[in-house]
C-alpha positions as CSV (number, residue, x, y, z in Angstrom):
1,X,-52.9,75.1,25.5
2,X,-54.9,76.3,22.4
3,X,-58.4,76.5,22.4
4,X,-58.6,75.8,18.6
5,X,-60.5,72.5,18.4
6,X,-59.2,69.6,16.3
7,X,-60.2,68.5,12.7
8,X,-62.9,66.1,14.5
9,X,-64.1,68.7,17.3
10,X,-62.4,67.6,19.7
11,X,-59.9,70.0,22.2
12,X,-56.3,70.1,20.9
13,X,-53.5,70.0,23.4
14,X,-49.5,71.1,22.6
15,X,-48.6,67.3,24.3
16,X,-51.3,65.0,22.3
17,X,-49.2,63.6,19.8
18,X,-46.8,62.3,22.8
19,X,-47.3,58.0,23.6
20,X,-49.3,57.7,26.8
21,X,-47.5,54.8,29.1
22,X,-49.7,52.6,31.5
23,X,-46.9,52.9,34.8
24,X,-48.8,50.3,36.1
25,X,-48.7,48.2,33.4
26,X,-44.7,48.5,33.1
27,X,-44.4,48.6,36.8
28,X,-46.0,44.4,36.6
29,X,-43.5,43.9,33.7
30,X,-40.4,44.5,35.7
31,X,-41.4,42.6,39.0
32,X,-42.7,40.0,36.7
33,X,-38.7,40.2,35.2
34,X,-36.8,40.3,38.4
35,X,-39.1,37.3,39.8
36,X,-38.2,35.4,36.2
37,X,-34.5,35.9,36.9
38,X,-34.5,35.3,40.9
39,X,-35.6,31.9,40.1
40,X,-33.5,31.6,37.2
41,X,-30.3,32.4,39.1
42,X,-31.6,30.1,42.3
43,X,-32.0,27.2,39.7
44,X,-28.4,28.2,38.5
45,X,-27.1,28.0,41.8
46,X,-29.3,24.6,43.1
47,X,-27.9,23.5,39.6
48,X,-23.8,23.9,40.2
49,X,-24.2,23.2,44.1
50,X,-25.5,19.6,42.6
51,X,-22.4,19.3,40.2
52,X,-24.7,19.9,36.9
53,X,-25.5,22.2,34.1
54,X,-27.9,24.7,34.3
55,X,-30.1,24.5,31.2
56,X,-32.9,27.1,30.3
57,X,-36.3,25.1,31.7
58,X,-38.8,24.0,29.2
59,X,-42.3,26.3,28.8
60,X,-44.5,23.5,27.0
61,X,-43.5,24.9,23.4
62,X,-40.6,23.1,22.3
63,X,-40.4,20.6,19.7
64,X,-38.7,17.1,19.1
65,X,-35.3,17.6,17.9
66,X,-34.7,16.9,14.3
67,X,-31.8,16.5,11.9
68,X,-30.3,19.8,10.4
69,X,-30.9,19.3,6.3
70,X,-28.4,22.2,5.7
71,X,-24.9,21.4,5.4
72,X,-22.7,23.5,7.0
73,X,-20.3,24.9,4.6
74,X,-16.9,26.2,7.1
75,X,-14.4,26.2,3.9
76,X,-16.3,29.0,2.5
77,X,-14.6,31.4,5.6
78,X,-11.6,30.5,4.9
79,X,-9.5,33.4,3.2
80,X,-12.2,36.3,4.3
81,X,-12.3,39.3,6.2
82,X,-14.7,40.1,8.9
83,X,-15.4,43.9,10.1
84,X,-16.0,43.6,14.0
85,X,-17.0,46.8,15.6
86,X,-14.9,48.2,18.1
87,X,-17.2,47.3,20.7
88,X,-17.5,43.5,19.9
89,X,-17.4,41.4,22.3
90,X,-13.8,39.3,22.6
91,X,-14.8,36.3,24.7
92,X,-17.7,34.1,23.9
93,X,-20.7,36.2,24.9
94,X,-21.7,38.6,22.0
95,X,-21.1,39.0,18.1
96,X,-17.6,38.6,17.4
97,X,-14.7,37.5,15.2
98,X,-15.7,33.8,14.8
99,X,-18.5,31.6,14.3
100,X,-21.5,33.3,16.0
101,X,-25.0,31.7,17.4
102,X,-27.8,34.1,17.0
103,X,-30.0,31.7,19.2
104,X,-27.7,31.9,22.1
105,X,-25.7,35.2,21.1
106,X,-22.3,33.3,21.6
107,X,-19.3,33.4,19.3
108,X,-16.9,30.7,19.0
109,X,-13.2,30.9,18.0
110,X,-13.0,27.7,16.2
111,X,-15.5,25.7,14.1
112,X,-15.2,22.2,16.2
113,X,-16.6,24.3,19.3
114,X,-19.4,26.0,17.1
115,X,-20.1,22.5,16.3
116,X,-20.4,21.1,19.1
117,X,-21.9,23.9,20.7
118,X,-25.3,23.5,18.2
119,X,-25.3,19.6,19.5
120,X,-25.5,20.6,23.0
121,X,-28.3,20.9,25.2
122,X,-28.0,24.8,25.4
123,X,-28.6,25.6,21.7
124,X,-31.1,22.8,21.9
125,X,-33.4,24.3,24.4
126,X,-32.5,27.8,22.9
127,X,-33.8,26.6,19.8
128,X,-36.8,25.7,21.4
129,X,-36.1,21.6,21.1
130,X,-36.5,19.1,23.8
131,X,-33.4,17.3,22.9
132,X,-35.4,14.3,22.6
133,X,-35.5,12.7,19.2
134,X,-38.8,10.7,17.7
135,X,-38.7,7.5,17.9
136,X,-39.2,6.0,14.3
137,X,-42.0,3.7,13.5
138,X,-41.0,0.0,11.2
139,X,-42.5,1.8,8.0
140,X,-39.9,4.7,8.6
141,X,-37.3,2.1,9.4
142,X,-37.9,0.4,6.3
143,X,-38.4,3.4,4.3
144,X,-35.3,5.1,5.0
145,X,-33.0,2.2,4.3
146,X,-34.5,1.5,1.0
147,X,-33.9,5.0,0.5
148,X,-29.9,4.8,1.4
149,X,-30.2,1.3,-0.8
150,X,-31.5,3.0,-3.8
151,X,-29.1,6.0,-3.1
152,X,-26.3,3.0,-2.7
153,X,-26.8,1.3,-6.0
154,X,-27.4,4.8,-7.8
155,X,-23.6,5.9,-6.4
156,X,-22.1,2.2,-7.7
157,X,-23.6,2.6,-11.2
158,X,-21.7,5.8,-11.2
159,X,-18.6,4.3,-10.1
160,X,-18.5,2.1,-12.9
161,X,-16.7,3.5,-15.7
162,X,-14.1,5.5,-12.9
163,X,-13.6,2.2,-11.7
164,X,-12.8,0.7,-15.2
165,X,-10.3,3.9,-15.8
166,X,-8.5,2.8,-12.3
167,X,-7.9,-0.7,-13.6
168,X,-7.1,0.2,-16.7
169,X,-4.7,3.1,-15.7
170,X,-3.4,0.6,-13.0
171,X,-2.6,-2.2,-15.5
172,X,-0.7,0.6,-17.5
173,X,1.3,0.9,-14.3
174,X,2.4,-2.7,-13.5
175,X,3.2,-3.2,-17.0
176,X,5.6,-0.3,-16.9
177,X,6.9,-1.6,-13.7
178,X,7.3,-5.4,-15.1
179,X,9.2,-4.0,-18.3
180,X,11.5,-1.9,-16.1
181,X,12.7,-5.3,-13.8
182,X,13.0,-7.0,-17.3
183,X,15.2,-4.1,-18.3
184,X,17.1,-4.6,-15.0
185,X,17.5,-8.6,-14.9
186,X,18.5,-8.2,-18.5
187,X,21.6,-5.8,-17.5
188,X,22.7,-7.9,-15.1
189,X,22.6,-10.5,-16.9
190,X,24.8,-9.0,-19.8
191,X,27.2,-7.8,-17.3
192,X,28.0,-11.4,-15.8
193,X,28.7,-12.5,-19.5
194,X,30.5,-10.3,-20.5
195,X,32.9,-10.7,-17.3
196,X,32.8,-14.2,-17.7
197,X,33.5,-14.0,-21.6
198,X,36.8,-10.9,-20.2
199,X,37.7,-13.9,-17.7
200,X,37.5,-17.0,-20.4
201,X,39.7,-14.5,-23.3
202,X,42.2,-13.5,-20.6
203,X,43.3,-17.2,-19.5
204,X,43.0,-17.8,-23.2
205,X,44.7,-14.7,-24.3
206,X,47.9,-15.4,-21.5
207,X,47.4,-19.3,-19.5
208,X,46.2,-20.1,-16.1
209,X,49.1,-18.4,-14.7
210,X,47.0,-15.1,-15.6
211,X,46.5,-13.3,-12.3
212,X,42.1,-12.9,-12.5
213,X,41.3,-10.0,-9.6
214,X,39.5,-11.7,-7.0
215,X,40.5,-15.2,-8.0
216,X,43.5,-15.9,-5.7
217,X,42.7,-13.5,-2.8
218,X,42.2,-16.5,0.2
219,X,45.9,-18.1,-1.6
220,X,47.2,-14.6,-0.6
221,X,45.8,-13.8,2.8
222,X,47.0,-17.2,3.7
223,X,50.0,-17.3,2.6
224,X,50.8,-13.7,4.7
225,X,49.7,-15.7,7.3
226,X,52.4,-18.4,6.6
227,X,50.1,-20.9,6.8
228,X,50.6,-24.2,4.1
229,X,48.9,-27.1,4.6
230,X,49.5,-29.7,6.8
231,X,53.0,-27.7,7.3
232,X,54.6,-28.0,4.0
233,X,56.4,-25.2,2.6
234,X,54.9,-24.0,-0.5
235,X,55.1,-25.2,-3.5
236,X,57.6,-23.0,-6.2
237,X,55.5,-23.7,-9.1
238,X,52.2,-21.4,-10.6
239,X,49.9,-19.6,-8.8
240,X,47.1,-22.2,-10.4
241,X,48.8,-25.1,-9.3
242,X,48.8,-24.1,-6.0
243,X,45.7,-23.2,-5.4
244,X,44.8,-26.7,-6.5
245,X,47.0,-27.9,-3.9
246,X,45.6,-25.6,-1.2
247,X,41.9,-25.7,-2.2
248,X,40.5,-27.6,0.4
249,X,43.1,-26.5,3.0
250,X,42.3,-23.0,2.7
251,X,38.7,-22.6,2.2
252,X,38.8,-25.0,5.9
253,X,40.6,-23.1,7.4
254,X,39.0,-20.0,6.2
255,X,35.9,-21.0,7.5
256,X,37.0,-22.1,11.1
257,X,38.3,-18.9,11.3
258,X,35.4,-17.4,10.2
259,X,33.0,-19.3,12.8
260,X,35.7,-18.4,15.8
261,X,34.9,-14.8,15.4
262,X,31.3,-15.2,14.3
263,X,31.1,-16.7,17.4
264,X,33.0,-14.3,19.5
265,X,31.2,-11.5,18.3
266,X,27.7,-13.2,19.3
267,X,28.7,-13.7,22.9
268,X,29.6,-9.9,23.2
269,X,26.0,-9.2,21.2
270,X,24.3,-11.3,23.1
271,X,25.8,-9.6,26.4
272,X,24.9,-6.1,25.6
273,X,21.5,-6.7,25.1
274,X,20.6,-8.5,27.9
275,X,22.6,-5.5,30.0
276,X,20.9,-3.1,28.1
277,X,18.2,-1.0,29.7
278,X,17.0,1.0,26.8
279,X,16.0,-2.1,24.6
280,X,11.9,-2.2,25.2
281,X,10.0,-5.2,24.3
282,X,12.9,-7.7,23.7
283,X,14.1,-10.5,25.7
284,X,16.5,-12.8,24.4
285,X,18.8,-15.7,25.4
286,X,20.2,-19.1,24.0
287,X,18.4,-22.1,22.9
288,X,21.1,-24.3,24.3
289,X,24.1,-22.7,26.6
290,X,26.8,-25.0,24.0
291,X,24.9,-23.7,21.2
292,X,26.2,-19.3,20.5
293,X,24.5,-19.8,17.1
294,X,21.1,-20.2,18.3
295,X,19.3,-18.0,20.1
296,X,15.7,-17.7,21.6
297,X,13.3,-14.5,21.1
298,X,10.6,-12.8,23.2
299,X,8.9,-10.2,21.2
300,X,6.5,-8.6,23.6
301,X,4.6,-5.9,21.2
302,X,3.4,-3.0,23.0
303,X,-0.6,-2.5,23.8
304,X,-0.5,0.8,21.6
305,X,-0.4,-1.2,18.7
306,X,-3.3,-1.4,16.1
307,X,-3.4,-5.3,15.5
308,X,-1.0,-7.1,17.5
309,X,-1.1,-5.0,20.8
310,X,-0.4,-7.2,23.9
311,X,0.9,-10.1,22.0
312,X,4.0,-12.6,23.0
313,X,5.3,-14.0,20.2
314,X,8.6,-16.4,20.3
315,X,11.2,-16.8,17.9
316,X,13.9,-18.7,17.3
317,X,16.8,-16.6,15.4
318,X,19.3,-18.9,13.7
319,X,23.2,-17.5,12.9
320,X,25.6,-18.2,10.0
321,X,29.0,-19.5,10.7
322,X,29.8,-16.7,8.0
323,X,28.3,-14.1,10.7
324,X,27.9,-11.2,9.7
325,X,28.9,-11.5,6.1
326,X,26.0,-13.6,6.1
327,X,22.4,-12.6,7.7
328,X,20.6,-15.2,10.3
329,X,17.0,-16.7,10.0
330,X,14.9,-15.9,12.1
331,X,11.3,-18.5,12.5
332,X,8.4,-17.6,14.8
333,X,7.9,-20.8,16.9
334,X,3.8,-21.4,17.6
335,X,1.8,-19.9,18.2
336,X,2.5,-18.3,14.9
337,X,1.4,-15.0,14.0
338,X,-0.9,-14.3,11.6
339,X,1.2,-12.3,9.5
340,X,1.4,-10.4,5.8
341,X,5.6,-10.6,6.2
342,X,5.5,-14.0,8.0
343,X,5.2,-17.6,5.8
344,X,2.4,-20.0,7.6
345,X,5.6,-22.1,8.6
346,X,6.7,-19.2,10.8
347,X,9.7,-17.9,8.7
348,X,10.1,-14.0,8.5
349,X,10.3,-12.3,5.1
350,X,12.0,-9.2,5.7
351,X,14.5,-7.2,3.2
352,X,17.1,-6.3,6.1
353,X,17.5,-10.7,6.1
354,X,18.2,-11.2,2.7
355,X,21.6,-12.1,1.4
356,X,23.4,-9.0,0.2
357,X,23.6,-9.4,-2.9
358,X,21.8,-7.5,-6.4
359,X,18.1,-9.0,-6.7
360,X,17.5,-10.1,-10.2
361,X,13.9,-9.5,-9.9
362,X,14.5,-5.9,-9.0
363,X,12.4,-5.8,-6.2
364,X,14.5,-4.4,-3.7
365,X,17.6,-2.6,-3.7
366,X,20.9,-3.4,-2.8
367,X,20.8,-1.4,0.3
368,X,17.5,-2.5,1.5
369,X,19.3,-6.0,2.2
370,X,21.2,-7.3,4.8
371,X,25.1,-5.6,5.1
372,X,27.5,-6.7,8.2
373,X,26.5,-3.0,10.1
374,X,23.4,-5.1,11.0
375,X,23.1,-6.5,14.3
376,X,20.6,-8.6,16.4
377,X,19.2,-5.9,18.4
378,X,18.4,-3.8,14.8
379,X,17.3,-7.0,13.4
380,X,14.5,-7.5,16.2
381,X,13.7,-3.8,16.1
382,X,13.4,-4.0,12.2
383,X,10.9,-6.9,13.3
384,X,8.8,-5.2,16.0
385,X,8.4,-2.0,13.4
386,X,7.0,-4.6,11.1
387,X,3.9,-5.9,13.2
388,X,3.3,-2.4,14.1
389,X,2.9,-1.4,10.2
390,X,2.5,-4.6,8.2
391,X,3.3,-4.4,4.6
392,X,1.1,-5.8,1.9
393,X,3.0,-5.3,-1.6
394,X,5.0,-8.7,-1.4
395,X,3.5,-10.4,1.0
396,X,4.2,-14.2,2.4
397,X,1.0,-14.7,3.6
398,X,-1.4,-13.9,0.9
399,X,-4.0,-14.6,3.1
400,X,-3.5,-12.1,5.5
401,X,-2.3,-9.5,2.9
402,X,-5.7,-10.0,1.3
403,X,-7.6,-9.5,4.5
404,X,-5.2,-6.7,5.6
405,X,-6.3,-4.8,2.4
406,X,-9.8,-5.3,2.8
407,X,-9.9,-3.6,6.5
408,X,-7.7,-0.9,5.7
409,X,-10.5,-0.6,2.9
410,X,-13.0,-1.0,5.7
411,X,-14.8,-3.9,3.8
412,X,-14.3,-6.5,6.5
413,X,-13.1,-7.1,10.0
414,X,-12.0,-10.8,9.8
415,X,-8.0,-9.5,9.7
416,X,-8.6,-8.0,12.9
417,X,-10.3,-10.8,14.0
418,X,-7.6,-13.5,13.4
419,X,-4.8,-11.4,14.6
420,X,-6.2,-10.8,18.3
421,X,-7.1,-14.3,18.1
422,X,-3.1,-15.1,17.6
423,X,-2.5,-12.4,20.3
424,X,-4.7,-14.5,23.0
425,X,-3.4,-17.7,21.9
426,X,0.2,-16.4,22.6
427,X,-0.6,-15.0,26.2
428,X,-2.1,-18.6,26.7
429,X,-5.6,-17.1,27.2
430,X,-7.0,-19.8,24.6
């Protein structure tokens, strides 16, 4: 040691400039430490023997938990790179690739956990928050929802002139739309006349012996058949002349034939749905045993859907003799359902049951109508897809279309509120 004394006389040693440690000091530090975490890891343990969460225990320094004023912006991650040092932790615990909480030194994979992580108890008390929230006074009460009012009419002031575009850009639309089934009719229109005008110049041009495609096709299947009327042999004189003869003959005859197999084909219809196993929610059988024609419907609509979950609705589902060149009616019987697609009478307005021909109006295609591929089991499966997403755009309740609108909008409730109301009434509840 040098004997040299220091700039302010005192002895200089070659070990002064080294920090002098208090053992004892250090030596109450740790014992203080391993007593912390002995009773933190007994609480852990009383904790999980009791089937709870541990949660750090409060010191007398937290605070009320508040709102977070920062919006949390995850779309700004999206795209980027993040350097993670080789040492980084991989699960939750420590700074990793992810979403990582300083105040509890976890990373999380995914923002939803993140989220939910800073909502939970754990961050809360890490944060130093009770997880308790103040309880607001009237004045605040009142104050805040003037606020939001102010803020409400400020937003619909704003709204007003987008809103006027919208209309104005939307009555653009249905004008266009209006035009082009105008367009349509009109085409149709000129294409019957001018048939009827080919028709009127040909039995002009050559007599009513002229053979018009189409005209004399029942005269022809008929007469393949060798059936005459009322057993006569035919007639060895024009083609026009005898289907004056036959007219009335023929088209009876054509339509007992028809209602034979119409019929025939109803019982074997009729047969495999009630055999079949696969058919969920449908139970149907006939109004009267001498009656094939008419038939009674159960529609029993699943609980997983939206509106009409639960419900029981009847039906009654009328045939054509003309079966299935023709489509069947089909009217809800009461209670009836309250219904964008069904009339207040109970009759169902659906595309698949409308007569297949061209629609004038241009509202619906050719192939959206009924065709003889149809049958009663993809009729009532056509039906049951209809309460479970109702269509608004031509309704036949306007009522419910209205309302329907509105919730979907989530401006009012009463939709939901008269279709459950139709669902109790048809499991006999009210």
């Amino acid at each position: 040691m040098s004997n040299k004394g220091s700039a302010y006389g005192q002895a200089a040693g070659d070990t002064d400039f080294r920090k002098k440690y208090d053992l004892n000091e250090y030596a109450a530090k740790a014992a203080a430490r391993e007593a912390a975490e002995k009773e933190e890891r007994k609480a852990r343990y009383e904790a999980k023997m009791a089937g709870k969460k541990y949660y750090k225990p409060m010191d007398g320094t937290e605070t009320l938990t508040v709102a977070r004023n920062a919006t949390q912006d995850f779309s700004k991650m999206v795209g980027t790179t993040s350097l993670v040092p080789a040492g980084a932790g991989v699960g939750k615990r420590g700074r990793g690739a992810g979403f990582y909480c300083e105040a509890c030194d976890l990373t999380f994979k995914d923002n939803l956990q993140w989220l939910e992580h800073t909502n939970s108890m754990q961050h809360q008390r890490a944060v130093g928050a009770t997880g308790q929230v103040k309880k607001a006074t009237a004045a605040e009460v009142h104050a805040r929802i003037e606020a939001l009012w102010q803020k409400q009419q400020e937003l619909k002031r704003e709204q007003v002139i987008t809103l006027q575009e919208r209309l104005e850009v939307r009555k653009e639309e249905e004008e266009k739309e209006r035009e082009e089934k105008r367009r349509k009719r009109k085409e149709a229109e000129e294409k019957k006349r001018l048939e009827k005008e080919a028709v009127l110049k040909a039995k002009t041009d050559y007599g009513d012996d002229v053979r018009v495609e189409g005209e004399h096709d029942e005269d022809d299947m008929m007469a393949a058949m060798g059936e005459h009327p009322r057993g006569t042999p035919p007639c060895p004189t024009s083609s026009s002349t005898r289907h004056h003869h036959h007219h009335h003959y023929i088209t009876d005859t054509m339509s007992s034939v028809s209602s034979v197999a119409a019929a025939a084909l109803l019982r074997r219809q009729l047969k495999l749905m009630q055999t079949d196993k696969d058919i969920p929610g449908i139970s149907c059988g006939l109004v009267s045993d001498s009656n094939i024609f008419e038939w009674e419907v159960m529609l029993m609509i699943s609980d997983e859907c939206k509106y009409y979950g639960g419900g029981n609705f009847r039906a009654i589902l009328t045939f054509p003799p003309t079966y299935p060149l023709m489509p069947p009616k089909l009217v809800f019987q009461s209670p009836i359902p309250f219904h964008p697609n069904i009339y207040p009478d109970g009759r169902l307005c659906i595309s698949i049951l409308h007569p297949p021909e061209e629609d004038i109006s241009g509202y619906e295609k050719a192939s959206e109508r009924w065709s003889p591929v149809q049958s009663p089991e993809s009729i009532l499966l056509s039906v049951i897809s209809l309460f479970e997403d109702p269509n608004d755009e031509s309704p036949a309740n306007l009522d419910a279309a209205v309302l329907l609108r509105e919730e979907r909008e989530g401006k009012s409730k009463e939709f939901r509120k008269r279709v459950r109301q139709c669902v109790r009434e048809s499991l006999g509840e009210d």
